[in-house]
C-alpha positions in Angstrom: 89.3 109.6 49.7 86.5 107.7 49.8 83.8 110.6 49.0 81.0 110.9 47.4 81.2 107.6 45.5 84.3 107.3 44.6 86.5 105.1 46.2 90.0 104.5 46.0 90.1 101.8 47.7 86.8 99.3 48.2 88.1 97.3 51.1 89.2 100.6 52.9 85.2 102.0 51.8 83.7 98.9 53.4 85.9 99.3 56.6 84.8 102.9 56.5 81.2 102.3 56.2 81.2 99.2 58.5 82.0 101.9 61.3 79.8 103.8 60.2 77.4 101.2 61.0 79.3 101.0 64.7 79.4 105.0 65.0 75.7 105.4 64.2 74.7 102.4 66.8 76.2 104.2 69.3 74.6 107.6 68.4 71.2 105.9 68.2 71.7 104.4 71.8 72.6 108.0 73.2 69.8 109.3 71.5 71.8 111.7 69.1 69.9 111.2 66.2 71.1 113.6 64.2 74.5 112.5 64.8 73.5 109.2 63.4 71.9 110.1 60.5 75.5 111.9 59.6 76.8 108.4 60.3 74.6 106.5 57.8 74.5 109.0 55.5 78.3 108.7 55.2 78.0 104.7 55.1 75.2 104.8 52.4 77.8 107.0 50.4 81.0 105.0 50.8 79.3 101.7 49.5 80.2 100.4 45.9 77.9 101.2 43.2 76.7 97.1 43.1 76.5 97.4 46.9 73.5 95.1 47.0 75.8 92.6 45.5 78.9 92.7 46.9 77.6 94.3 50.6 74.7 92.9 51.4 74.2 92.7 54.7 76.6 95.9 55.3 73.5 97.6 53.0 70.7 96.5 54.7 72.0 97.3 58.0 72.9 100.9 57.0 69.3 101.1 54.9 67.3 99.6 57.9 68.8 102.1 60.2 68.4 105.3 57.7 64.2 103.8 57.9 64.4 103.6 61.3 66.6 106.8 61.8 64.0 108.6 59.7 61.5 107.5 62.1 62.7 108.5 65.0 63.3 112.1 63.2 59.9 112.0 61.9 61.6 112.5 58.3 58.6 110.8 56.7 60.1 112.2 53.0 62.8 110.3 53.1 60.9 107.0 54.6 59.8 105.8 50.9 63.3 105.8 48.7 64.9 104.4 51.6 62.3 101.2 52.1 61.6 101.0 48.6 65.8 100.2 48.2 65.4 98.0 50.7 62.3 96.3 49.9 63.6 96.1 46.0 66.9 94.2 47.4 66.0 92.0 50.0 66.9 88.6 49.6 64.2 86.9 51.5 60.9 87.6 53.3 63.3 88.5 56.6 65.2 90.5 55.5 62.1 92.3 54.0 60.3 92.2 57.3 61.7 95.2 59.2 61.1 97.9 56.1 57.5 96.5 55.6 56.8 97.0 59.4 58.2 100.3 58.7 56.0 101.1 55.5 52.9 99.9 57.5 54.2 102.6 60.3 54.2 105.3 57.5 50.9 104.5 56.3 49.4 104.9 58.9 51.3 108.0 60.1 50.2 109.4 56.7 46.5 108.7 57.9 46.4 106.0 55.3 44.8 103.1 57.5 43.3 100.7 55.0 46.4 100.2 52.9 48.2 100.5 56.3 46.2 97.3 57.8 46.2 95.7 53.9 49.5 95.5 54.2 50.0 94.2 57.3 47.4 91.4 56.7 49.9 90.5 53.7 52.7 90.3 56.1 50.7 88.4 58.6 49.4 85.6 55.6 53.2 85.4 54.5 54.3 84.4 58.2 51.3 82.0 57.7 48.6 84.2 59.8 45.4 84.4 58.3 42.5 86.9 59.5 39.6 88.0 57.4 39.8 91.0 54.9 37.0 93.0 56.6 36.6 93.1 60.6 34.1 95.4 61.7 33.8 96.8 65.1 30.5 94.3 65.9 32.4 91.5 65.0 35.6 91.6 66.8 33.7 92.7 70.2 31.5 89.3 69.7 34.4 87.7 69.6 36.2 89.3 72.5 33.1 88.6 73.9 32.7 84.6 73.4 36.8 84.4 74.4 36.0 86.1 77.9 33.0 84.4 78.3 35.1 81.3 78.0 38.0 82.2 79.9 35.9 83.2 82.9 33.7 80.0 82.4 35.1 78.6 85.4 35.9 81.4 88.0 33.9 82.3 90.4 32.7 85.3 91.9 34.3 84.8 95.0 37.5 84.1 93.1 38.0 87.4 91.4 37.1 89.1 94.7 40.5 86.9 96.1 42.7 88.6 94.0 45.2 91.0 94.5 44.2 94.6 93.9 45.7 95.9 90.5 49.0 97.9 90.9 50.6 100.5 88.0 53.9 99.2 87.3 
């Protein structure tokens, strides 16, 4: 009943999935990861075949969670089918937005920095963002340097020495 793919009943599939979805939240918050990648697993396999179609949103939240899951469990083989699912049937540049935050996370845990920071220049010029395609070191601490300047243009000495020493919080 409602194994492996082959459901007997759809509506009873998507009910099952859907808490799934609810079972796997709660794992996730009580830090059983394991447990919730049994949950999503489970909900990945009771969806219908056209899933994308007919259960949108019940896919991507079981898909986004499996990325994010995967992370958490540093499972960093699984990471690519799952975002590339997601990324292949996203709707909109939203709904893409969590798995490409996630592929820019694998990059770069794969020691893959360039393509890591290419990507997320893409995602910063498609939320309208636009920085230049090659920083160096020199450049950004001129800049950091001219935005301090100019921040501090008006403060006094005496000022800073006013202020409150600096806790840890």
């Amino acid at each position: 009943f409602c194994k492996g793919g082959n459901p007997t009943d759809p509506e009873e599939c998507s009910f099952f999935a859907d808490s799934n979805v609810t079972a796997a939240k709660i794992a996730i918050a009580a830090s059983s990861l394991v447990q919730a990648r049994s949950y999503i697993d489970t909900g990945i396999q009771l969806l219908q075949e056209d899933h994308w179609q007919t259960q949108y949103s019940l896919s991507l939240d079981l898909f986004e969670m499996s990325a994010s899951v995967s992370c958490m469990l540093g499972d960093i083989d699984k990471m690519p089918n799952v975002l590339d699912e997601i990324l292949s049937n996203a709707k909109s540049f939203d709904d893409s937005l969590k798995a490409s935050s996630f592929v820019v996370k694998l990059l770069a845990s794969s020691s893959k920095f360039n393509e890591a920071r290419s990507n997320c220049l893409a995602i910063l010029a498609n939320l309208g963002e636009s920085f230049p395609e090659d920083v160096s070191p020199p450049v950004v601490l001129d800049q950091l340097s001219l935005t301090t300047r100019a921040t501090l243009r008006n403060i006094t000495r005496n000022q800073i020495k006013m202020l409150p020493p600096m806790t840890n919080r």
